[in-house]
C-alpha positions in Angstrom: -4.0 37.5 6.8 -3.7 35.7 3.4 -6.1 33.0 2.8 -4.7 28.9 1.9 -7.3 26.6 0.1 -7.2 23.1 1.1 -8.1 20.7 -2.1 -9.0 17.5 -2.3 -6.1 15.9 -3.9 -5.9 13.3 -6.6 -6.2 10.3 -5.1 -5.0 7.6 -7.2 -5.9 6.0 -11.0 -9.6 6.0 -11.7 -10.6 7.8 -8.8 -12.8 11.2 -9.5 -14.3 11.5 -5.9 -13.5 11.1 -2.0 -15.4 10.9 1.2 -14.8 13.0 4.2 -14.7 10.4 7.2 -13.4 12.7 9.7 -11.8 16.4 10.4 -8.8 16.4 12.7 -9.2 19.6 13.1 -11.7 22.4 14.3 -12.3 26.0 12.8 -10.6 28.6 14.8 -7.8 25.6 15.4 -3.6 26.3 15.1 -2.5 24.1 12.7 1.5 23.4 11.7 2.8 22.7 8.4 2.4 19.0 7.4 -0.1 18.3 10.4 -2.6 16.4 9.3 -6.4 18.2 9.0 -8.5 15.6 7.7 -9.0 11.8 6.5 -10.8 11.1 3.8 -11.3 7.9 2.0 -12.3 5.8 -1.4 -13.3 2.5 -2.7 -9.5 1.9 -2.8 -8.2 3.5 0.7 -8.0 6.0 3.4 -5.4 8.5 3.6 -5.2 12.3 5.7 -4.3 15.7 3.8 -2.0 17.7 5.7 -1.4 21.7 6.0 1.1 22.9 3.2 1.7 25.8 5.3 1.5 27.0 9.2 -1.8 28.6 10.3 -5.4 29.1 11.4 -8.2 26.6 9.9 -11.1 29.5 9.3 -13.2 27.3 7.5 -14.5 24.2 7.0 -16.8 23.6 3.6 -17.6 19.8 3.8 -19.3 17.5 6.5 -18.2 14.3 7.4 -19.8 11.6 5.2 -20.0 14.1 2.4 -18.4 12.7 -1.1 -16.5 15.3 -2.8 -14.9 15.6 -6.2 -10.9 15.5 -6.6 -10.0 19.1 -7.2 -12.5 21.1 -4.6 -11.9 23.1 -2.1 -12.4 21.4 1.0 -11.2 23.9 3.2 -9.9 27.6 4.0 -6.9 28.4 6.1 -5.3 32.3 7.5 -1.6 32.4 7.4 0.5 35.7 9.0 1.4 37.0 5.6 0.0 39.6 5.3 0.8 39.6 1.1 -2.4 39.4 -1.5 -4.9 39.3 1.5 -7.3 38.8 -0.1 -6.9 36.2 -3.0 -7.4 32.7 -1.9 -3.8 31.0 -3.0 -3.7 27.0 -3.9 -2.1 24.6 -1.4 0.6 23.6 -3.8 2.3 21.0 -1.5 -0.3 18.7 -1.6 0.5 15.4 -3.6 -1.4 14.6 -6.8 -3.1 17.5 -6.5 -5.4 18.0 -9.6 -9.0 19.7 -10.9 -12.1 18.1 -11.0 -11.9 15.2 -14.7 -14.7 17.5 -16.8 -15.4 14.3 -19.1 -16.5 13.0 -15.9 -18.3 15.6 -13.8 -21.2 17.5 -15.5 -22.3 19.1 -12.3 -21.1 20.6 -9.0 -20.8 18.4 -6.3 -23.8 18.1 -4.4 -23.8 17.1 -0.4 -24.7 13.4 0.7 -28.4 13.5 0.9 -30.3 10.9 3.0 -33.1 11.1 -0.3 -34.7 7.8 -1.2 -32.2 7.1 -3.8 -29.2 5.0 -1.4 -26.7 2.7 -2.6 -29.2 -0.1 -3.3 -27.7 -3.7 -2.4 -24.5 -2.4 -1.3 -24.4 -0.7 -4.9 -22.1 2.4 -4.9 -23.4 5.6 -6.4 -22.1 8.8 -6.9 -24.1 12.0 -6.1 -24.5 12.9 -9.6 -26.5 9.5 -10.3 -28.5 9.7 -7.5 -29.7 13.6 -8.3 -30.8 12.0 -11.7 -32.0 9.4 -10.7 -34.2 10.9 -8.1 -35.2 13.7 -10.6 -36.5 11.1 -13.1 -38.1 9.2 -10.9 -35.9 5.9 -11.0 -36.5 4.0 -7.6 -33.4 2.1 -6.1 -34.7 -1.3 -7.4 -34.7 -0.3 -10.8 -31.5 1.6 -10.9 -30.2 -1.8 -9.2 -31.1 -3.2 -12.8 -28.9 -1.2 -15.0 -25.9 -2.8 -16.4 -22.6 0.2 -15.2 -20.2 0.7 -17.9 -17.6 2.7 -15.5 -14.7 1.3 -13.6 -15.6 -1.6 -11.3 -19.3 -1.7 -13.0 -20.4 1.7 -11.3 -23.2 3.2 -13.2 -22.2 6.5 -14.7 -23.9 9.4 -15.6 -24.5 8.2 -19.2 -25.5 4.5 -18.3 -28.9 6.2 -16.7 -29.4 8.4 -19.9 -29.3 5.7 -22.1 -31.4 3.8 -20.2 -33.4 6.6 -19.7 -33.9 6.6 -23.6 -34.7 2.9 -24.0 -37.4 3.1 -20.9 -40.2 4.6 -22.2 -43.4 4.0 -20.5 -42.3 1.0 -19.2 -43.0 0.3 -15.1 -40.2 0.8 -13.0 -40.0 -2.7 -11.5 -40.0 -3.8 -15.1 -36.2 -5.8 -15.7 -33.7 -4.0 -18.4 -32.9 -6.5 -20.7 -29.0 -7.5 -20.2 -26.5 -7.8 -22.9 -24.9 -11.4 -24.3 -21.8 -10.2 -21.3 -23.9 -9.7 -18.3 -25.7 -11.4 -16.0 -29.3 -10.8 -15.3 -29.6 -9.8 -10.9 -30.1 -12.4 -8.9 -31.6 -11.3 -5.2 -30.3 -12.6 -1.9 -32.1 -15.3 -0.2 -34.0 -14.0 2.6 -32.0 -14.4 6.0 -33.8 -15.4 8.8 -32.3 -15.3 12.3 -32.4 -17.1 15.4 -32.4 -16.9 19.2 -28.6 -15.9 20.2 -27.8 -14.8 17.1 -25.5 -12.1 16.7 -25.7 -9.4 13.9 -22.4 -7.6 12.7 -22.4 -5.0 10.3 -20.1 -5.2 7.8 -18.0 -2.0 8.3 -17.1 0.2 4.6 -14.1 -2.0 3.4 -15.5 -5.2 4.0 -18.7 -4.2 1.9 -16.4 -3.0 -0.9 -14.7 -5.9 -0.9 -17.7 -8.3 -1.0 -19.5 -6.0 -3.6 -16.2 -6.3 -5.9 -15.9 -10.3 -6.0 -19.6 -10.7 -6.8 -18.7 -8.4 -9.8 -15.7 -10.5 -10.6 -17.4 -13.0 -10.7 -20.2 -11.8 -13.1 -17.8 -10.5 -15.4 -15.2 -13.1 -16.0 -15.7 -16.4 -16.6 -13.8 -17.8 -14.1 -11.7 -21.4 -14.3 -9.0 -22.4 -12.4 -5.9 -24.5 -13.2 -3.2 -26.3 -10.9 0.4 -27.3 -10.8 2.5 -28.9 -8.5 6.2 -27.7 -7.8 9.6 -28.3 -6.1 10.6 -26.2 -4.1 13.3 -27.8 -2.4 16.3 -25.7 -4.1 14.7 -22.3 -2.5 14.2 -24.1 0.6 17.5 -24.7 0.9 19.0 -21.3 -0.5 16.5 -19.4 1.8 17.3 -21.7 4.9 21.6 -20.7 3.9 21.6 -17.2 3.1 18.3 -16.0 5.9 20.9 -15.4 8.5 23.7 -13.4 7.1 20.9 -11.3 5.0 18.9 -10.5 8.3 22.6 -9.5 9.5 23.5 -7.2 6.7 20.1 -5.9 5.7 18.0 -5.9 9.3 14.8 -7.5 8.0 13.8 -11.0 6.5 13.9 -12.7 3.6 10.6 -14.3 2.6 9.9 -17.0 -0.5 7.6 -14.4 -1.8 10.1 -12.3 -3.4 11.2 -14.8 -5.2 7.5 -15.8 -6.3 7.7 -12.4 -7.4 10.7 -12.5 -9.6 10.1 -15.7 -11.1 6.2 -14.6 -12.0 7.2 -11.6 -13.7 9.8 -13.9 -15.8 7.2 -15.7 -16.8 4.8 -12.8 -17.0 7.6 -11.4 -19.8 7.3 -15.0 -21.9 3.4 -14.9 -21.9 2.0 -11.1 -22.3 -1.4 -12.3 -23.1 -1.6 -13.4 -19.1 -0.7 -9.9 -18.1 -3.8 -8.3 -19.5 -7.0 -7.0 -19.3 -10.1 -6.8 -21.5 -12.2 -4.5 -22.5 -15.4 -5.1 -24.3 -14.1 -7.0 -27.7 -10.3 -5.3 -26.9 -7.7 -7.2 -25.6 -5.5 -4.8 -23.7 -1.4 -6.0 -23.4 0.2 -4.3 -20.7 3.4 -3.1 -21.0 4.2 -2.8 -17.4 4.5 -6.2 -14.9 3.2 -4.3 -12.1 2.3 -7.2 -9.3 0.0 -6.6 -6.6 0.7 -8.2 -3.3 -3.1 -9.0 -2.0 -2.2 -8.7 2.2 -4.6 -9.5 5.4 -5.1 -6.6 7.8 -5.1 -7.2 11.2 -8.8 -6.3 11.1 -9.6 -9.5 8.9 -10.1 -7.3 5.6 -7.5 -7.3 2.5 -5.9 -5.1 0.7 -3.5 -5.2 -2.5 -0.3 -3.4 -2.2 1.0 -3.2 -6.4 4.9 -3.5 -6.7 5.3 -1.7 -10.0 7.7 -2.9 -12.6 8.7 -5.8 -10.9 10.7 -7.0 -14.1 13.3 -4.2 -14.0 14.2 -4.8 -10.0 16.8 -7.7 -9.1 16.0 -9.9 -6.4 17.1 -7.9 -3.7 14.7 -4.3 -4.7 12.1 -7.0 -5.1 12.6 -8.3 -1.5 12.9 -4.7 -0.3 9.7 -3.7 -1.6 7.4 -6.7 -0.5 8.8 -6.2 2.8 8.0 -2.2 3.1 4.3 -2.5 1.3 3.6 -5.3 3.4 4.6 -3.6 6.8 3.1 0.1 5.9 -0.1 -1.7 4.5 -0.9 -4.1 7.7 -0.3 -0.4 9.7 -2.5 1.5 7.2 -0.2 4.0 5.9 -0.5 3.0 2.2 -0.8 5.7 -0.7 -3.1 5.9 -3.3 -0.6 5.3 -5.9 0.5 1.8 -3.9 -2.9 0.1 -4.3 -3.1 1.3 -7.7 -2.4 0.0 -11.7 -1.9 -3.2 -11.1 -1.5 -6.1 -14.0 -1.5 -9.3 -12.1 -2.3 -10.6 -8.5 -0.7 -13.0 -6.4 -2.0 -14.2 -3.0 -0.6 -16.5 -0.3 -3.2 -19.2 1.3 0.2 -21.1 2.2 0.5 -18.0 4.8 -2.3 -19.9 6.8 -1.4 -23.5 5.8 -3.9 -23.9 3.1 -2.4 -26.8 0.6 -4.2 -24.9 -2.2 -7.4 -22.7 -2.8 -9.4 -20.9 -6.1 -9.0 -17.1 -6.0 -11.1 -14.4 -7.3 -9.8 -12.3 -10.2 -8.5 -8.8 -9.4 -10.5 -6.9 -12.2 -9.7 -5.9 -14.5 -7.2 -7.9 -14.6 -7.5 -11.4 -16.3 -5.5 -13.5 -14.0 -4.7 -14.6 -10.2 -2.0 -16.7 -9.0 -2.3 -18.3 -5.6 0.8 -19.6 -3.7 0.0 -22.7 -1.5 1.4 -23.8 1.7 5.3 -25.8 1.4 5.2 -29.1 3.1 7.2 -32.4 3.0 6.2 -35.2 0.9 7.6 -38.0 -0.5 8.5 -37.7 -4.4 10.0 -39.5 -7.2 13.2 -38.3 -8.5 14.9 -39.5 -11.6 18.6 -40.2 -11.4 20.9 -42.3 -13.6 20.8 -44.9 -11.4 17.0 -45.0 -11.3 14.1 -43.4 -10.4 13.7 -43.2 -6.3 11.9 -41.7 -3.9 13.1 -38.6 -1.7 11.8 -36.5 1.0 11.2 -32.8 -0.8 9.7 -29.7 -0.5 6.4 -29.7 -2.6 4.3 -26.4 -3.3 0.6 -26.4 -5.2 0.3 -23.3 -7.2 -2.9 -22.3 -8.5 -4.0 -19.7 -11.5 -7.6 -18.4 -11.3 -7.8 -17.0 -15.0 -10.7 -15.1 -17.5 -11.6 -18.2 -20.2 -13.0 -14.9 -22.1 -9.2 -14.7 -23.8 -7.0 -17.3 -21.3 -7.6 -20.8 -22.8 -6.4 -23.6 -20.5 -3.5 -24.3 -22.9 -2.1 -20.8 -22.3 -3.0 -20.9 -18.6 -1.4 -24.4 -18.7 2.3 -23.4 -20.7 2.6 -20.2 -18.3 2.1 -22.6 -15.0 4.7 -25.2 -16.3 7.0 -22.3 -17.3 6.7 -20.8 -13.6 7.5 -24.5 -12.3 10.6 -24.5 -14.6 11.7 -21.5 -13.4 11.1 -22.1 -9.4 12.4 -25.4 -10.0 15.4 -24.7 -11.5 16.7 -21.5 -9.4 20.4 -21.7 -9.0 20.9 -22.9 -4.9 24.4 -20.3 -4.5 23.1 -17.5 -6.4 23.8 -14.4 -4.1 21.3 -11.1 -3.0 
């Protein structure tokens, strides 16, 4: 019997560790090639790794609940060949597959402990900052108060040693002094309930998601700008062509698409919105690589990214929104799909909202929200005279970072978007 390691594959940009959530499968169990064996999941989403070959699972090496690095072996499965017995051989068909980042993990992974060292707050933590933590004696409260230098603010291996350096013999509930770009931690009032009140747990995603805008929000300094446009000409192109390209194609044709095309236009005219910053850097993206932020069925969100919008026509465009926004409400994204985005674009016009003030996607520097279409009375200038006409109005609104977006840039890239919405040609085909 030759012997089949499962690994925990690579699971997306950023991302050095997974959780186990659940096996599918039990040692001693049959398993076929591409049946799934286990789901495991991230800050960014939950997937399943599935057999790369056809046999017996003969060992399990992981709990559920236990975080694992990208690159372990998970897992040990027996196949009928009966060739190099005994020498365990990789499970090359898994996607992204890839060996534990060494500039990031100094240690082997270590099994979720239940030690006093938890995610303080809602605070994630890998196992490796815990074990140091614990071993230096750093209680949750005070590793609550150091500032994380790694992706989404997580505290890394090196934010404790430095701060380890600059403690000294100072108490632990002492406060680390924060730099001019932070914000010192504020705590939570205290909740206090009543009779008939009901108390609801938020479940993983929705902690991640609440822990992520309070970071936002800390790190950019958020203002929001506002334009009005007219939308009547894609009304009316939409309302001509929806028919005959439900006919040809089989699915709908939505205005976000062209929201899409007409952003990454302007996204093209104004690099410095499609950015990101880090410390004193101002990073340019060369890719206009959108992400779709979509409500689950659940209540939660998540951010589909259509990458490269700029090099698809209107049509690829339409195609794509349609796919990520279907395989996302069924959760059956990739890693890869909720990954490297540059820019954001949300839809409270989905549920009637006339307008609203987004939080920024970090680390991104910019947000666009799309608000609801609805009749209105407007002036329209003609050669005869102004008048006033019955049209389709639309408030879009741009949640931007003030650290390098100044309100005259935010304000030439929303009046270049109206221009281009406004001014879309009503026979164009797709």
């Amino acid at each position: 019997m030759a012997k089949v390691e499962i690994i925990m594959p690579k699971m997306g940009e950023g991302i050095i560790e997974a959780t186990i959530t659940r096996w599918l499968k039990k040692v001693g169990e049959t398993i076929e090639e591409d049946e799934s064996i286990v789901e495991i999941a991230t800050d960014k989403v939950d997937s399943e790794i599935p057999a790369s070959v056809s046999g017996v699972l003969s060992e399990i090496k992981y709990n559920e609940g236990d975080v694992v690095a990208i690159g372990e072996v998970i897992a040990l499965m027996t196949t009928a060949d009966n060739k190099d017995e005994d020498k365990p051989k990789p499970a090359d068909k898994i996607e992204n597959l890839s060996k534990p980042d060494k500039t990031k993990t100094d240690t082997p992974v270590k099994k979720t402990e239940t030690s006093d060292i938890q995610e303080g707050n809602n605070r994630f933590y890998s196992p490796l900052v815990k074990s140091i933590a614990k071993k230096e004696g750093i209680s949750t409260n005070e590793l609550d108060t150091i500032t994380g230098s790694g992706k989404e603010g997580r505290v890394t291996k090196q934010d404790v040693l430095k701060y380890l350096e600059s403690r000294g013999n100072k108490p632990e509930n002492t406060a680390v002094s924060k730099s001019s770009t932070h914000t010192a931690k504020t705590e939570p009032p205290k909740v206090i309930t009543g009779a008939g009140d009901r108390i609801v747990e938020m479940d993983r995603m929705r902690r991640l998601i609440a822990d992520n805008m309070i970071m936002s929000k800390q790190v950019s300094a958020h203002v929001t700008s506002f334009i009005d446009v007219d939308v009547t000409n894609i009304v009316n192109w939409r309302n001509k062509i929806k028919d005959e390209f439900f006919k040809r194609e089989g699915e709908k044709i939505t205005y976000t698409p062209l929201f899409f095309e007409a952003t990454a236009q302007a996204l093209k005219e104004y690099p410095q919105i499609n950015a990101s910053v880090d410390g004193y850097n101002i990073v340019l993206r060369k890719n206009i690589n959108i992400g779709m932020a979509t409500a689950l069925p659940n209540g939660n969100l998540i951010v589909p990214v259509i990458k490269n919008v700029d090099e698809k026509n209107l049509l690829g465009i339409t195609k794509s929104v349609n796919d990520l926004a279907n395989r996302a409400r069924a959760n059956k994204l990739t890693p890869d799909e909720i990954t490297g985005g540059t820019f954001t674009i949300t839809n409270f016009g989905s549920f009637d909202s006339l307008t609203g003030t987004p939080i920024i996607n970090q680390p991104q520097v910019a947000i666009l929200a799309v608000g609801a279409i609805r009749k209105q009375p407007a002036v329209i200038e003609t050669e005869y005279g102004d008048v006033i006409a019955i049209r389709h109005i639309m408030i879009l609104s741009m949640a931007y970072d003030h650290r390098i977006v100044d309100g005259a840039l935010a304000g030439m890239f929303l009046r270049r978007l109206k221009n281009i919405l406004e001014n879309r040609d009503i026979d164009r085909k797709i």
